[in-house]
VEXDREN-2710 file (C-alpha; in Angstrom, 1 decimal):
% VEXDREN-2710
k/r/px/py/pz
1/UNK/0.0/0.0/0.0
2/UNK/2.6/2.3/0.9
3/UNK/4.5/1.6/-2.4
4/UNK/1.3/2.1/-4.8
5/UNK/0.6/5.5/-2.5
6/UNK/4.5/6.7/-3.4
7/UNK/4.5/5.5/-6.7
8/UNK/1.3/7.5/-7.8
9/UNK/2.6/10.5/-5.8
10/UNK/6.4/10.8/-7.0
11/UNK/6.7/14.3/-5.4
12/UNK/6.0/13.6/-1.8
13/UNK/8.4/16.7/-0.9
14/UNK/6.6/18.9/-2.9
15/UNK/3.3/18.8/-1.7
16/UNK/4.3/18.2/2.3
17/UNK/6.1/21.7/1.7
18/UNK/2.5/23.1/-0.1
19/UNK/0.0/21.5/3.2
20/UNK/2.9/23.3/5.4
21/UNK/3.4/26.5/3.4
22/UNK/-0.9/26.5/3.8
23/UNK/-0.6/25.2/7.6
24/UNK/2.2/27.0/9.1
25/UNK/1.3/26.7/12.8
26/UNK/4.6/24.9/14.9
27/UNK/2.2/21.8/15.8
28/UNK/1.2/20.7/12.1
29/UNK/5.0/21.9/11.0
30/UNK/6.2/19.3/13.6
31/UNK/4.4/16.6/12.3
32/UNK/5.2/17.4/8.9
33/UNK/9.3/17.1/9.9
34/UNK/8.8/14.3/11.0
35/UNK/6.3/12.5/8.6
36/UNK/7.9/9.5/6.8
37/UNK/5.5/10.5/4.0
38/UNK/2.9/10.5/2.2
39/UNK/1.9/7.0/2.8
40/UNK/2.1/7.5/6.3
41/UNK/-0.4/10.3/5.7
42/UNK/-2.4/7.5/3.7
43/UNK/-2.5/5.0/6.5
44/UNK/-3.1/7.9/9.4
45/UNK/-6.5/9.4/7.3
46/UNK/-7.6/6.4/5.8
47/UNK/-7.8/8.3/2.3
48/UNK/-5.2/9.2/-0.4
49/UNK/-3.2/12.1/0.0
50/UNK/-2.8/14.0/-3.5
51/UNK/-2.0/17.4/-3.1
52/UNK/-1.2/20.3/-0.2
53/UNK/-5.0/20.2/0.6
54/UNK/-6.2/16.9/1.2
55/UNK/-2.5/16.8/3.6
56/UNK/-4.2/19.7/5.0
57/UNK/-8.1/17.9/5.3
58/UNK/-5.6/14.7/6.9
59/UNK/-3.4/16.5/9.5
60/UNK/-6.9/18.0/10.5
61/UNK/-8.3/14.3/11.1
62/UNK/-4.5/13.9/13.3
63/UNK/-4.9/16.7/15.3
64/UNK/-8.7/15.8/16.1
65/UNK/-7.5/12.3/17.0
66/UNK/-4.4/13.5/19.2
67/UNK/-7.0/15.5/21.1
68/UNK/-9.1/13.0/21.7
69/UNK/-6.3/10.9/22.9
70/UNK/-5.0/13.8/24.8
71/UNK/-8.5/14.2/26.6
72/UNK/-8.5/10.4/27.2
73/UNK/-5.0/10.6/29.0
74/UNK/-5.5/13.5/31.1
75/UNK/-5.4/12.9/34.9
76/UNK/-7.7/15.6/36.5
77/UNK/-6.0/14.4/40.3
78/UNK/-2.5/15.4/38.2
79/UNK/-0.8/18.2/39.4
80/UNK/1.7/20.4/37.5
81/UNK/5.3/20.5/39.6
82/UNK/5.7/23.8/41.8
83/UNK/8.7/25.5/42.4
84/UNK/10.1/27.5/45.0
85/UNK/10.3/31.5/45.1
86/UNK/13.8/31.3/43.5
87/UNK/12.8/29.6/40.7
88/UNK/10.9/32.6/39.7
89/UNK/11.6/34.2/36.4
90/UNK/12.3/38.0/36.8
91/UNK/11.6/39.7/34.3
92/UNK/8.6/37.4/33.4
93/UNK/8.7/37.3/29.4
94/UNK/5.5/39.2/27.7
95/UNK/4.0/37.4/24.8
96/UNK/0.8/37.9/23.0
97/UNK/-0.4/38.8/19.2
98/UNK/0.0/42.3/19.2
99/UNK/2.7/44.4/20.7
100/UNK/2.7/45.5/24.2
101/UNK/2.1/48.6/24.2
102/UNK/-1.4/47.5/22.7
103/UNK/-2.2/45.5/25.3
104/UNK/-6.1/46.4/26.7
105/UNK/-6.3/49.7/29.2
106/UNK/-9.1/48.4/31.3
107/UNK/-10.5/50.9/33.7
108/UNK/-11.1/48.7/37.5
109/UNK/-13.8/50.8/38.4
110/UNK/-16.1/50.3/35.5
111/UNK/-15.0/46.8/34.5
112/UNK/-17.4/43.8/34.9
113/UNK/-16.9/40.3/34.4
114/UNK/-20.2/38.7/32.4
115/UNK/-21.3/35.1/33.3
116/UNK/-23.1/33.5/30.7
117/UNK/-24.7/30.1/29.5
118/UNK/-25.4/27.1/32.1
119/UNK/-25.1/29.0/34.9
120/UNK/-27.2/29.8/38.0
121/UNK/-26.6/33.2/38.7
122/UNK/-25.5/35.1/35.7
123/UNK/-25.2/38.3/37.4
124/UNK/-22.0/40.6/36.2
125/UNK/-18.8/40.5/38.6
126/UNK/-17.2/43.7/39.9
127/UNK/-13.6/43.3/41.3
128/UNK/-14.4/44.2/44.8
129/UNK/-16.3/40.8/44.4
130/UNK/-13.7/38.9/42.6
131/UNK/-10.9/39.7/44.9
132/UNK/-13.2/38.8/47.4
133/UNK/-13.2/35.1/46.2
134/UNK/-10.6/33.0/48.6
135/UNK/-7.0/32.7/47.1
136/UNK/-4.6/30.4/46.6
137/UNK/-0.9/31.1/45.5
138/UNK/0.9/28.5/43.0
139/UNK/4.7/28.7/41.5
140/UNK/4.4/27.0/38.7
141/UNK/6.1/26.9/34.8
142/UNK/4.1/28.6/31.7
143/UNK/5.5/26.7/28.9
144/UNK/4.8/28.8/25.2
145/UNK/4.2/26.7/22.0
146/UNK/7.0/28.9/20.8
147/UNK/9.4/26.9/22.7
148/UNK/10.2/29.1/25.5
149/UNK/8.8/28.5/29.0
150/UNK/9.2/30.7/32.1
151/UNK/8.0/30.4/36.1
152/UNK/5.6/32.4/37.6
153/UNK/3.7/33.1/40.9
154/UNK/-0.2/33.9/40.8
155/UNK/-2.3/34.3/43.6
156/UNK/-6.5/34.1/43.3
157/UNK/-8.9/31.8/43.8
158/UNK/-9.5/28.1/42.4
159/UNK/-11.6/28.4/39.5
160/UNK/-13.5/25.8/40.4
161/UNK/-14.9/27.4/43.7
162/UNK/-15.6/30.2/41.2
163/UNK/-17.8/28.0/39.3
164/UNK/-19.9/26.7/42.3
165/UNK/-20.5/30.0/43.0
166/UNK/-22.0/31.1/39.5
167/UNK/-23.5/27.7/40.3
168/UNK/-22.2/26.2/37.2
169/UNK/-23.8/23.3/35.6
170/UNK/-20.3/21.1/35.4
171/UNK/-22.1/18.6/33.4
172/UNK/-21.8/20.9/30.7
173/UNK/-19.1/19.8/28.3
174/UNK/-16.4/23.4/27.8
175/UNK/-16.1/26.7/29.6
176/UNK/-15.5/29.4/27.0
177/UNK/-13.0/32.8/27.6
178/UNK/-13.8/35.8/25.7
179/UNK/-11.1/38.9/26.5
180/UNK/-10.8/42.4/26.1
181/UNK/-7.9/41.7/23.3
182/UNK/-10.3/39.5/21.3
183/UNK/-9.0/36.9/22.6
184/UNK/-11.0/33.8/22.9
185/UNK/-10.2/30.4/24.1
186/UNK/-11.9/27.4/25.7
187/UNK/-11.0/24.5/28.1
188/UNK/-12.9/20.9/28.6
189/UNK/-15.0/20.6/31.7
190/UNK/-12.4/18.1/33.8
191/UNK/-9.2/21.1/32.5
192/UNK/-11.4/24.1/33.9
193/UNK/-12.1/22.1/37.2
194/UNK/-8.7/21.0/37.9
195/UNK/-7.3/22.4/41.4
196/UNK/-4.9/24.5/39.9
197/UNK/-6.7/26.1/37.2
198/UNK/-6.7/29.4/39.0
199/UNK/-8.2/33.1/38.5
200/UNK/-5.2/35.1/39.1
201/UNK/-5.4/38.7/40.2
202/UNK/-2.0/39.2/41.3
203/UNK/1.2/38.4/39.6
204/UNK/4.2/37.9/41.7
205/UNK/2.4/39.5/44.7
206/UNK/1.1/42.6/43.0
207/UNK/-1.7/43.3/41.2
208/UNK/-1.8/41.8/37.8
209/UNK/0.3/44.1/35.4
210/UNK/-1.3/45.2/32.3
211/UNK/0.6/43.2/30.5
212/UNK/0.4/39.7/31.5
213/UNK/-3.7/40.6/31.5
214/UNK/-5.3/42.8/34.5
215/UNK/-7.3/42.7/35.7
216/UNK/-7.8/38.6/35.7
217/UNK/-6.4/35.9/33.5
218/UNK/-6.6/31.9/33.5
219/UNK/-3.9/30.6/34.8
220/UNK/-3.7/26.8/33.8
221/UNK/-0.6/25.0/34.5
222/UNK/-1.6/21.8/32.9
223/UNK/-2.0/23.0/29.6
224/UNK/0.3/25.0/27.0
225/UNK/0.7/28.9/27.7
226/UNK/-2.2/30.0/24.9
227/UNK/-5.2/28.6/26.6
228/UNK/-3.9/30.7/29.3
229/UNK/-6.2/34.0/28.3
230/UNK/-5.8/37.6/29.7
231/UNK/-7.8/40.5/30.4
232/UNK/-11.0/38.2/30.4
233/UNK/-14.6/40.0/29.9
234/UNK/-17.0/37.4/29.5
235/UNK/-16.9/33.3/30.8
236/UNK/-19.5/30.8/29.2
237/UNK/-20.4/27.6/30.4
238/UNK/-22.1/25.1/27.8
239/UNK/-21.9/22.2/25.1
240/UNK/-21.4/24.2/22.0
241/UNK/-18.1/23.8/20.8
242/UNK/-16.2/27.4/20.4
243/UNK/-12.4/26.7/19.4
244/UNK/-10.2/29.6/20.0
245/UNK/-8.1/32.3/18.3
246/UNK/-4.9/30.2/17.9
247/UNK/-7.2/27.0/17.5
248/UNK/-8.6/28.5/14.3
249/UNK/-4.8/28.5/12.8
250/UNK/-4.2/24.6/13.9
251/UNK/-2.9/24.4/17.0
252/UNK/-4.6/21.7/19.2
253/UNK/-7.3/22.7/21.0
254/UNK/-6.5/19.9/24.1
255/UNK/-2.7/21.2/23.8
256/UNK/-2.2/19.6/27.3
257/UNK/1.1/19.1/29.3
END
């Protein structure tokens, strides 16, 4: 099989280099290094692999399947390692799609947090409530699909307890994060309820800078650094599945560590 697939399909290099020329996120440019070919492609998709968009239509089916497995694997009793205050990276890198100097000016006073979907209470959250909420404080290692990682100390409260008390219906299959920046992400119900998914308010024992999101982001140690949002406005509880920003460009939506 794989000999027929190579023999009709002489230019394998070509037409890996046209899916990843059309792909370009790191994940699907990873698989493509390391691909043996386009009968490997054949066998993985269960359908021939002609040209740079059925690779794209097949790497889609792969990363569908490795989230699946991903989801399958993950522990939600698992936690990510914590380190001690020397471990902390000073400065913590920035990092986000635009520059940042462009990162969202939100004003405390007038902000609100909206609660939405399959939720008990929906009303909107000032920040005198949310730094209210009981808070923990974790060390513990963003790590950036860009290769880089850095450690960090956030303090707030579980986000968890923050879901019993919207009163969160956690049979509901994803939480959804929409953020002043545009921004929008979204996390399985056993990600969003594991004890060290965190609503952080304060970085490094101030308030949250600007930069790295004020006046909350998500802080989620078991998963890759961009399902970690900032400068969230709106949280949605439900089964409709909503992707993400970086999602829509390939990158796994799972994308746990």
């Amino acid at each position: 099989m794989l000999g027929k697939s190579r023999a009709r399909h002489p230019d394998t290099t070509v037409i890996l280099k046209e899916a990843a020329r059309r792909l370009d996120p790191p994940t699907r440019r990873l698989f493509l290094r390391n691909a043996m070919g386009l009968g490997t492609l054949t066998l993985l998709g269960g359908c021939d692999v002609v040209d740079g968009l059925s690779a794209e239509r097949m790497l889609g089916k792969v990363s569908d399947f490795n989230d699946r497995v991903q989801a399958w694997l993950f522990d939600p009793a698992r936690l990510a390692r914590e380190y001690p205050e020397a471990a902390i990276t000073r400065p913590f890198p920035f990092n986000a799609f635009y520059a940042e100097e462009n990162a969202p000016n939100v004003d405390p006073a007038t902000f609100r947090l909206d609660v939405t979907g399959r939720v008990d209470d929906d009303r909107p959250w000032t920040l005198d409530r949310l730094y209210a909420l009981p808070r923990f404080t974790q060390i513990t290692r963003h790590i950036c699909i860009e290769g880089w990682s850095a450690v960090g100390k956030w303090t707030g409260p579980r986000f968890s307890d923050f879901l019993a008390r919207i009163g969160a219906d956690t049979r509901a299959r994803y939480v959804t994060f929409r953020c002043d920046d545009n921004y929008v992400t979204s996390l399985d119900m056993a990600s969003a309820l594991h004890p060290q998914t965190q609503l952080a308010f304060f970085f490094d024992d101030e308030v949250l800078p600007r930069k790295y999101g004020f006046p909350m982001k998500l802080r989620v140690p078991t998963k890759l650094g961009f399902k970690n949002p900032k400068h969230i406005g709106e949280i949605e509880v439900g089964d409709d599945f909503t992707g993400g920003y970086w999602e829509t460009y390939g990158y796994n939506w799972f994308s746990g560590l």
